[in-house]
Residue, then its C-alpha position, 0 to 999 in steps of 0.5 A: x149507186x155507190x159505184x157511180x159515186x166512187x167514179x165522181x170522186x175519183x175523177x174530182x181528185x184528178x181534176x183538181x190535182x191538174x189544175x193546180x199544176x197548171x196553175x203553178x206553171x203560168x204563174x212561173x210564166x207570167x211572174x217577172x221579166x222575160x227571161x226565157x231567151x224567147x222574143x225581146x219585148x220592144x222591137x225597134x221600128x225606125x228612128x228620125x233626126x229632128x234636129x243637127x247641131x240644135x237646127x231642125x232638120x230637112x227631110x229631104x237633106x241628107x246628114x252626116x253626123x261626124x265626131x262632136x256634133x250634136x243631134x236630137x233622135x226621135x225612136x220609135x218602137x212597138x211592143x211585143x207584150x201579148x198582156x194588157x200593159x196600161x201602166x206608165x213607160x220609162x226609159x233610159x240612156x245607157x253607154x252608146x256611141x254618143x255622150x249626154x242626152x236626155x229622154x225628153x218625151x216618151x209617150x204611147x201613140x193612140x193611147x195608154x195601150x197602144x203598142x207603138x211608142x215614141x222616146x225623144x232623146x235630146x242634146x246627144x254628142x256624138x263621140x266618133x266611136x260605133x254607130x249605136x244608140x242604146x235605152x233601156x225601155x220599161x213599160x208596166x212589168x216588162x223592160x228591155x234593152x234596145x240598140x238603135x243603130x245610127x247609120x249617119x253616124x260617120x266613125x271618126x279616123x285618127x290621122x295617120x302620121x309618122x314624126x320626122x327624123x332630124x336629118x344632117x344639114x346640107x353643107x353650106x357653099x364658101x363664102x364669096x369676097x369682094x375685093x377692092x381699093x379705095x380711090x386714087x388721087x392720081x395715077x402711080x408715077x415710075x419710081x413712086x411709093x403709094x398707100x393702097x387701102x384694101x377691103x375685103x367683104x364677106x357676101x357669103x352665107x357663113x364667117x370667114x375665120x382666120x382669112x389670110x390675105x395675099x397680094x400677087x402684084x404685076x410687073x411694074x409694082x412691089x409691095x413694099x415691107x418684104x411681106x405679101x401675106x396679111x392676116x385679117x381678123x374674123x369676117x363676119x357675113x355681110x361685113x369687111x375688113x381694110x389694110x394699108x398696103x405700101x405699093x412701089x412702081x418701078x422707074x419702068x413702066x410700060x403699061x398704063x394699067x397695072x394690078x394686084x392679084x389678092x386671095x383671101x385663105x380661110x375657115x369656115x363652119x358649113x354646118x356640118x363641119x370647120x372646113x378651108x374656103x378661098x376667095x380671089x380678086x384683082x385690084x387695078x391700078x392706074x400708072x403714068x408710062x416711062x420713057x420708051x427706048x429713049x425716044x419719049x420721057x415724063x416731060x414729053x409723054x402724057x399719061x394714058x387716060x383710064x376710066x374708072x367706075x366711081x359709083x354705081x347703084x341698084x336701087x339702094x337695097x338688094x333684088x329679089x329674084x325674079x324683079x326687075x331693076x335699073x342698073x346705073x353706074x358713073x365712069x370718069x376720064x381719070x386723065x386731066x389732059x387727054x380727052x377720050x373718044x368713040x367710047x363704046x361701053x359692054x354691059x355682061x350680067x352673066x347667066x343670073x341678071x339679064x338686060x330688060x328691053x335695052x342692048x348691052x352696049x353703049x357709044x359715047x362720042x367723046x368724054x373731055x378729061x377729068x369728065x364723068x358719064x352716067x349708063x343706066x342699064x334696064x336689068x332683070x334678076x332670074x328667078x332661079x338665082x341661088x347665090x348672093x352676089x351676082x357678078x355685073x362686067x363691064x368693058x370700056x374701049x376707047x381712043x385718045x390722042x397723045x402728041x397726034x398720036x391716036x392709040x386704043x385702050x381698053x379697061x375691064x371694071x367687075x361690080x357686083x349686085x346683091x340678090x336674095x330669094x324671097x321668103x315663100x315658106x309656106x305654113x299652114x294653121x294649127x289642125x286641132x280635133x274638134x272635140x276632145x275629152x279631158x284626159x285624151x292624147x290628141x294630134x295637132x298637125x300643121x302643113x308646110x311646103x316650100x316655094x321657094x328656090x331655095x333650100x330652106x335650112x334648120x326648121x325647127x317647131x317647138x311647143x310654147x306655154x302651159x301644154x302638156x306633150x310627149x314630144x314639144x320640139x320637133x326637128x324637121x332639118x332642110x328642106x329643097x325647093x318644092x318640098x311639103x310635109x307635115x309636122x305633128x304634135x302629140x298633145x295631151x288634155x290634162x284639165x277641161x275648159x279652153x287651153x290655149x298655147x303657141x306653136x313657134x317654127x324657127x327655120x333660115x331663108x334661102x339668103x340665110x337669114x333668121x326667121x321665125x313664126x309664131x301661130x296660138x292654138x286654143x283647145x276645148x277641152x270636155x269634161x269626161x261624162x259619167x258612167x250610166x249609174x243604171x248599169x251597176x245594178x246587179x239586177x241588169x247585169x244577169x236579167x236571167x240569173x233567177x233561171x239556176x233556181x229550182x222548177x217546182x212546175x216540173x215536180x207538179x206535173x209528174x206528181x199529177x200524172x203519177x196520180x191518174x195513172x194510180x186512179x186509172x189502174x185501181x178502177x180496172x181492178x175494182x171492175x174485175x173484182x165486180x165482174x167475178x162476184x156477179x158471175x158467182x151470184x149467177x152460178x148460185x141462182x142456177x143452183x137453186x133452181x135445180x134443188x141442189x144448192x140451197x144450202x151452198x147459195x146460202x152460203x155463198x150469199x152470206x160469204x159474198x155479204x161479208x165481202x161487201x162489208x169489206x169492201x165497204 
């Protein structure tokens, strides 16, 4: 009995010793948050877009969702706990591919203890970075942060683009001059002196600095004064300048028409350096014939009949490239005695102004003398002209009778009209981010090309108005025909709300005139979002900090097992020691039944009561 009730208390001990152990162990396990790097607690299911840019969505739409829209996402989730968890659930936003958001409904679906949990996170602006939405979901003891990855989300790309280098203008051509005279009362006489006014025009693109004037008369004329060399003052573009010149005709004349060959010499600055220019021109001029050998004199010769340009018009203003426009000028018969016949009249635009639907010739039977003729000419300018002045030739032949004499003449009139390109610069509106941040460095870009036929020089862009940029003026140089790029700003939000500024594009058309082009910008500027304070709790920096700490479990268990190894051996040994006195007891038996060891069975039985005192 009492080695039965021995037994019982031993294995009580060792029970209760284990059961402690373990008790210790699923308290460790259970305590707290799942920290042992085993199965996250949530896992994500799927996630819908219930809304874009504040429109409920179309299931059956695809969605692209780039920088600065904005999106309401319904995620759901399913928990992992394996205990009961009926407590209320929490979740939070945490720093993500989008900016703002709040958690508008989160709820268990069939129930408090459902595992499956739908969070509806309303009002999220995408910023163009990642393609991730993260919360931090708790649900009774447990939490857990998760990542939903957004895959209609579209990463915004910074444009590409290298600002242009300024570049050395192209040299402008010489400037071209119009050389003429003023009109003539009547044609020079043998031996007279006549005032000529001269006028030099400048139709170039460029001033004519320091022009010197030089006059080459013909045979039967001398510049009187002794100088054929005249200085002018600075011409301007699209200006002139007038002398008095004093001709003399000598007391021979043996051609009706005369002339005066000018140059003009000057500087002019092509906009790369001051370098030398000419122009040339001839001045005709009527003259009456002397005598010839004797047979004729003044009394009996009539003068020859010249004919003169008078006026011409192109429209009053100067033709664009490629229109069309009519072409009129008015000739006299400068005699006042002879009459002038079979006139046939050649009208030569040259390459750049060709005739519309009319012949370059034109008869006229007979002009009395002192009479005017007007031609009207159908033209066309081409509309790859690049000069200014286009040259116009006109020939005169003729016949008159002098004393029934027929004689034929000719006289060559050049005239000049104005052409310009039309402006066809084209620049794009101002390209600015959608959304920007304050504190970003952004890039606004505007597109150009050139359409023109002409160049399109000294293109300049410059930032106008309260605007903050590392570069406000750009330089873009000369553009030839067909020419595009883009021009860049790099632009930085300093405060947020609207800022608005100008971008002003400066740059010379192809007829080298001035313009320039004003386009507003405005900016919306967004105040920078707050960091998620939840992120600066130590506690969800290292959730698995508490794992450095000491397992007491461990000591628990080896404590316990030490413990019924010891229970273990002390029962062996007891059941030897038993075994042994059993034997001895039946030896002494034996003893007493051969008469022989009565006395010593005494004995023994009183040394073996002793040691179960002992043992007691």
């Amino acid at each position: 009995m009492r080695k039965i009730l021995k037994k019982g208390l031993i294995l009580c001990m060792a029970l209760a010793i284990t059961l402690t152990g373990m008790s210790a162990f699923a308290f460790a396990a259970t305590e707290g948050p799942d920290t042992t790097g085993g199965s996250a607690r949530f896992e994500v299911t799927g996630y819908t877009i219930t809304k874009f840019n504040k429109v409920p969505t179309n299931t059956s739409r695809t969605y692209t969702i780039t920088k600065g829209d904005t999106v309401d996402i319904l995620v759901t989730i399913k928990s992992n706990s394996t205990v009961d968890e009926s407590d209320t659930l929490d979740a939070s936003r945490l720093v993500d591919s989008f900016s703002g958001g709040t958690i508008d409904k989160i709820a268990s679906i069939g129930g408090q203890k459902s595992k499956t949990i739908e969070i509806l996170v309303t009002g999220l602006k995408y910023k163009g970075t990642g393609q991730s939405l993260k919360l931090m979901v708790q649900k009774g003891t447990g939490y857990d942060n998760i990542e939903v990855p957004i895959s209609e989300a579209k990463v915004y790309t910074e444009p590409d683009y290298t600002p242009s280098e300024p570049s050395t203008p192209d040299p402008i051509p010489a400037p071209k001059a119009i050389i003429s005279r003023n009109q003539l009362s009547h044609d020079i006489k043998p031996g007279e002196t006549m005032t000529l006014n001269i006028t030099v025009k400048n139709v170039g693109k460029a001033v004519m600095q320091n022009p010197i004037i030089t006059l080459t008369p013909s045979d039967a004329l001398t510049v009187v004064g002794g100088t054929t060399a005249f200085q002018l003052k600075n011409i301007n573009i699209g200006k002139d300048v007038t002398i008095a010149v004093q001709v003399r005709a000598l007391k021979t004349i043996q051609s009706a028409t005369q002339y005066i060959d000018a140059e003009v010499e000057y500087d002019y600055y092509n906009r790369v350096s001051t370098t030398s220019g000419s122009a040339k021109g001839r001045i005709t001029i009527p003259a009456k014939l002397s005598g010839a050998a004797g047979e004729q004199d003044d009394e009996t010769t009539s003068p020859i009949p010249n004919i003169i340009v008078t006026k011409f018009n192109y429209g009053g203003q100067s033709v664009a490239a490629g229109s069309n426009f009519n072409f009129s000028f008015k000739f006299k018969n400068t005699s006042s005695e002879l009459n002038i016949d079979n006139i046939v009249v050649t009208v030569d635009g040259g390459e750049n102004l060709l005739l519309n639907g009319t012949s370059n010739s034109f008869f006229f039977d007979k002009i009395k003398a002192g009479h005017s003729q007007v031609v009207k000419v159908p033209m066309k300018a081409l509309k790859t002209v690049t000069g200014n002045a286009q040259p116009v030739s006109i020939n005169f032949k003729y016949e008159y009778v002098d004393h029934k004499k027929r004689t034929q003449a000719t006289s060559d009139i050049k005239l000049s009209v104005p052409v310009y390109q039309p402006d066809r610069f084209e620049i794009s509106k101002p390209v600015v981010p959608e959304y920007i941040t304050e504190g970003d460095e952004i890039s606004i870009t505007l597109n150009y090309v050139n359409k023109s036929k002409t160049d399109i020089a000294n293109v300049e862009a410059s930032l106008e108005g309260n605007v903050q940029s590392s570069s406000p003026m750009q330089t873009v140089g000369n553009l030839e025909p067909g020419k595009s790029g883009t021009i860049a700003f790099a632009v930085t939000a300093a405060a947020a709300g609207e800022s608005t500024f100008d971008i002003k594009v400066s740059y010379e058309d192809g007829n080298g005139d001035s313009k320039e082009r004003i386009f507003p910008v405005t900016m919306d500027v967004q105040a920078m979002q707050p960091v998620d304070p939840g992120m600066d709790d130590p506690g969800m920096d290292n959730p698995d900090a508490e794992e450095g700490g000491f397992n007491w479990w461990i000591v628990v268990a080896i404590v316990a097992v030490l413990g019924i190894a010891a229970v273990v051996i002390l029962k062996k040994r007891k059941k030897a020691k038993a075994a042994k006195k059993e034997q001895e007891l039946w030896d002494s038996w034996d003893d007493e039944l051969n008469g022989t060891g009565v006395a010593d069975s005494k004995a023994n039985t009183a040394d073996a009561g002793n040691e179960n005192e002992g043992d007691k």
